[in-house]
N, C-alpha and C positions, 0 to 999 in steps of 0.2 A: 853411561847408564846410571851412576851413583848421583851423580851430577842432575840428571832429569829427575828422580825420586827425591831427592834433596830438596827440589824445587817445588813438586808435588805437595812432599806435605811441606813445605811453609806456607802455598796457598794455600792448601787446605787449613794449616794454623791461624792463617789471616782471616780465611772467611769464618770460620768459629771466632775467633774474637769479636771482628766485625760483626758478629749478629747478637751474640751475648751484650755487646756494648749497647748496640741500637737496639736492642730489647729493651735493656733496663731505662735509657737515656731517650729512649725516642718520646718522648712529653711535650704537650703541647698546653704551653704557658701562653693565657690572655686575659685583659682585663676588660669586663663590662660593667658600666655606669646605669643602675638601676633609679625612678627615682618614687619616692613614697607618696605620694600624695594625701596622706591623712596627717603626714607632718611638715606640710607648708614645701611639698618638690623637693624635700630633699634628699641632696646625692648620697648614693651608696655604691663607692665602685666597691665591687666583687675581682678578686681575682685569680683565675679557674687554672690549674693544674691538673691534668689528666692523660695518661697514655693513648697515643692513636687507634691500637690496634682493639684496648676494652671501650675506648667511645667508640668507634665504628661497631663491634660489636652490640652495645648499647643504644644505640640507631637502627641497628635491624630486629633489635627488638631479641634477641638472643642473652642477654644478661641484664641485670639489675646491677649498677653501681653503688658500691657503701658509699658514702659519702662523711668527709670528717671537715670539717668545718676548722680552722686557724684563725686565732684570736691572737691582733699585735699587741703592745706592751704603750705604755702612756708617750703619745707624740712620737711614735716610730711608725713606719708606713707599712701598708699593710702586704706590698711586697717583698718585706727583709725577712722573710721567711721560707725560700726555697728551698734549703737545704732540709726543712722536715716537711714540705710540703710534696718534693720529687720523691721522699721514702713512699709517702702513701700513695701516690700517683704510681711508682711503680710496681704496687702492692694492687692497685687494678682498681683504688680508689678514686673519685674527684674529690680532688683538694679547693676547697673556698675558702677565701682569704677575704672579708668586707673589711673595708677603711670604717672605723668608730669615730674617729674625731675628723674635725674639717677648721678650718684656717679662722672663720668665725664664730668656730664655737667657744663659749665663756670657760675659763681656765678654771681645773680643780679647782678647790678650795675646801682644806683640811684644817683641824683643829687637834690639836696635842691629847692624844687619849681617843679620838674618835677617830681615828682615820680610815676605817672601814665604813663609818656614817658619812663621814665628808663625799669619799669617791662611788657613795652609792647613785648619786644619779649618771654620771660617767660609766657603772657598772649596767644600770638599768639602759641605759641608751642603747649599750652593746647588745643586748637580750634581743630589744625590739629590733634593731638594724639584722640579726642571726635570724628572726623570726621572718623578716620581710623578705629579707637574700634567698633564704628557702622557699618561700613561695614564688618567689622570680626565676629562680634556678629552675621550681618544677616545668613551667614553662618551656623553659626553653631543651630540659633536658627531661623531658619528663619518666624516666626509666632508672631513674636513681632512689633510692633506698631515701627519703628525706623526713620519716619518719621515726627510725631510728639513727641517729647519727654521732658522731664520734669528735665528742668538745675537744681541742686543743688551744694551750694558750699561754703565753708567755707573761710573766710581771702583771700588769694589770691586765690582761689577755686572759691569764689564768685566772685572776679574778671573777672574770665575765664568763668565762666557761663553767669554775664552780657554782656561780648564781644559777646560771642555767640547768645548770644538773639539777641542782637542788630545789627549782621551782618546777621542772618539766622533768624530774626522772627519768618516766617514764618512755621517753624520746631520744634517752640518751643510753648507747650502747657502750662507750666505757670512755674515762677522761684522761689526758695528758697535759702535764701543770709543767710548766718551766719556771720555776722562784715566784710562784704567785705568794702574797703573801697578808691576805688582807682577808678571803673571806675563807671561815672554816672546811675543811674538806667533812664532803655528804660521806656516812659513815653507816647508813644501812645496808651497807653492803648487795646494795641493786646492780651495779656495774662494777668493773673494775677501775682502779685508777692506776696511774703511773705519775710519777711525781721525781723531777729532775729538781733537786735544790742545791744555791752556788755556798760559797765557803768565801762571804764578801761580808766585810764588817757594817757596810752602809745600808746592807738589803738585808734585814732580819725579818722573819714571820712573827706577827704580833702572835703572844699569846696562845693557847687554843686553837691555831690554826691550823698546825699538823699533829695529827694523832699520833700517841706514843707506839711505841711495839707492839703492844700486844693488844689493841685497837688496830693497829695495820693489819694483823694478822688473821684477827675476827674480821675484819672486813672488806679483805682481799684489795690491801692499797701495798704498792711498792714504792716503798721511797730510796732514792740513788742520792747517795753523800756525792756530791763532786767535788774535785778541787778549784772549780771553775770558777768567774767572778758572773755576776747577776748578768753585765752585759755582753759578755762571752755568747749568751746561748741565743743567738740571732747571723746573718746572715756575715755580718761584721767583724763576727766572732774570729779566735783561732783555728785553724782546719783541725787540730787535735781536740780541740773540744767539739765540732760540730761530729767529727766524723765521730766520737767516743758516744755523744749523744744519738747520732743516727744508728748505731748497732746497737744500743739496749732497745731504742724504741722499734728497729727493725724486729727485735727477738721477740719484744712484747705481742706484736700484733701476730707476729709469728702462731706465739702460745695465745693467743685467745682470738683469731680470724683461723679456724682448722679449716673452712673453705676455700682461703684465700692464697696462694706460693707467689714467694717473691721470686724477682728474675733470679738476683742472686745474693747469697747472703752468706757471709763466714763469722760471725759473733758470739761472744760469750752467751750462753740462755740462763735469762731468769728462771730458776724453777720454782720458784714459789712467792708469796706475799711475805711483807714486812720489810725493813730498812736494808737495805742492802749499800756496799760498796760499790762506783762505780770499778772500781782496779781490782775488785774481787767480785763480782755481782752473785755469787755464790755461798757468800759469806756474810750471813748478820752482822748487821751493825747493833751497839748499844749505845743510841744516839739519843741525848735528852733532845727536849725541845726548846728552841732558842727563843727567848725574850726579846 
C-alpha cells in the first residue's frame, strides 16, 4: 500500500515537472528569409522565437503578441541570441532576431574620435532591416503588437536599438542594451531602459553615452554593473553569466509587462531606476562613467 502511494505521487511529481518544463521550453525556433525589394532583393533572414501555445492562441485571433525585436552585435549571427530570445518567448512574446550584415557587405570603417559617425551607416542599415522585418512579420503574423515594440540588442545591436528609440520613440515600448557603446542612451524618459554593461577593458562606452545616476533615475534607465566580459553576453557566453543575465531581464519585464506572467521565475527584483549591482540588484551603485 506505501509502495503504490510512493509510486503515485512520484507520477504525479513527474507529471508536474513534465508540464512546467514543457510550458516554459515548449518554443518554437525558426528562421525566415524575407527579401526588400526597394534595396536591390535584399536578404533579411529574421529569426522567430515564440511559444506554441500564445501563437496558437494568436491564430484564433484570441491575443495580441508583444513583440521585442533582438538586435546582433557586429559580425555575430543573428541566431547567437536564444538564451534572451526563449526569456521573452516564454513571457508569451515573439522574439525577432534579423541578420544586419551579410558576407558582401563593405566592412566598418571607423576613424579615432568618431566612431559613433563611422558605424552610423551600419547602425542605419539596422533601422531599415527592423523596419522592413516588421512589416513582413505583420503578414505573416498579423496579431502581434508591431507598433509598439520592445528594442533589444547586444554591442552594436544595442547601438541599433538606441537609434531606433531615439528616432521612432514613439513605437518603442521600453529598451534592453547589452554593452552597447556608441550611441547615447534616449533620456526623455518615454520608455524604460535596461542596460546590462561588461567590466572588460577593450569595450569601454565612449563618452556621454551612459547617463550618470541621477539621470538614470529622472529617467527611469537601470543600469546592472557586471562582472562579465563584453562577449560573455551572447549565446557563447558562460552559463553563469547568461543565466545571471536571464533573471534580471526576467524581473524587468516582470516589473513593467503587469499583463504578462512568466511560466516561471525565481530572481532577484529590481525595484527601482538607477545603477544597480548585478550581485546585489537592490543596491545602488556609485558608478562614474567610463571613458
Amino acid at each position: 500500500m506505501k509502495r503504490g502511494i510512493a509510486v503515485l505521487l512520484s507520477l504525479i511529481l513527474l507529471v508536474a515537472v513534465g508540464y512546467f518544463t514543457a510550458s516554459k521550453w515548449a518554443i518554437r525556433h525558426e528562421t525566415v528569409t524575407f527579401y526588400d525589394a526597394a534595396r536591390g532583393n535584399r536578404p533579411v533572414p529574421v529569426h522567430i522565437a515564440v511559444r506554441y501555445d500564445k501563437e496558437m492562441q494568436a491564430d484564433a485571433g484570441m491575443i495580441t503578441l508583444p513583440v521585442a525585436v533582438l538586435n546582433h552585435g557586429n559580425t555575430v549571427k543573428n541566431t547567437e541570441y536564444s538564451f534572451l530570445a526563449n526569456v521573452f518567448a516564454a513571457r508569451g512574446y515573439i522574439a525577432l532576431s534579423p541578420q544586419h550584415d551579410l558576407p558582401g557587405d563593405p566592412p566598418m570603417v571607423t576613424k579615432p574620435g568618431e566612431l559613433y559617425v563611422g558605424r552610423l551607416p551600419q547602425m542605419q542599415r539596422g533601422v531599415d532591416n527592423i523596419h522592413f522585418a516588421l512589416a513582413e512579420m505583420k503578414k505573416l503574423q498579423p496579431n502581434a503588437d508591431y507598433a509598439k515594440v520592445t528594442m533589444v540588442g547586444h554591442s552594436l545591436g544595442g547601438d541599433i536599438s538606441m537609434l531606433f528609440a531615439k528616432e521612432h520613440p514613439d513605437h518603442v515600448k521600453k529598451v534592453v542594451t547589452l554593452d552597447n557603446l556608441r550611441v547615447p542612451f534616449v533620456t526623455e524618459g518615454k520608455f524604460k531602459i535596461l542596460s546590462f554593461r561588461s567590466k572588460d577593458a577593450q569595450f569601454k562606452p565612449d563618452p556621454g553615452v551612459v547617463p550618470d545616476a541621477e539621470q538614470c533615475e529622472k529617467s527611469g534607465i537601470t543600469v546592472v554593473d557586471t562582472g562579465f566580459q563584453h562577449n560573455d553576453m551572447r549565446d557563447t557566453g558562460p552559463d553563469t553569466a547568461k543565466a545571471s543575465i536571464q533573471s534580471m531581464l526576467d524581473k524587468f519585464l516582470s516589473d513593467t509587462d503587469s499583463e504578462l506572467g512568466p511560466v516561471d521565475t525565481k530572481s532577484p527584483k529590481i525595484t527601482q531606476p538607477g545603477p544597480v549591482s548585478l550581485l546585489d540588484p537592490g543596491k545602488k551603485t556609485a558608478r562614474p562613467v567610463a571613458n
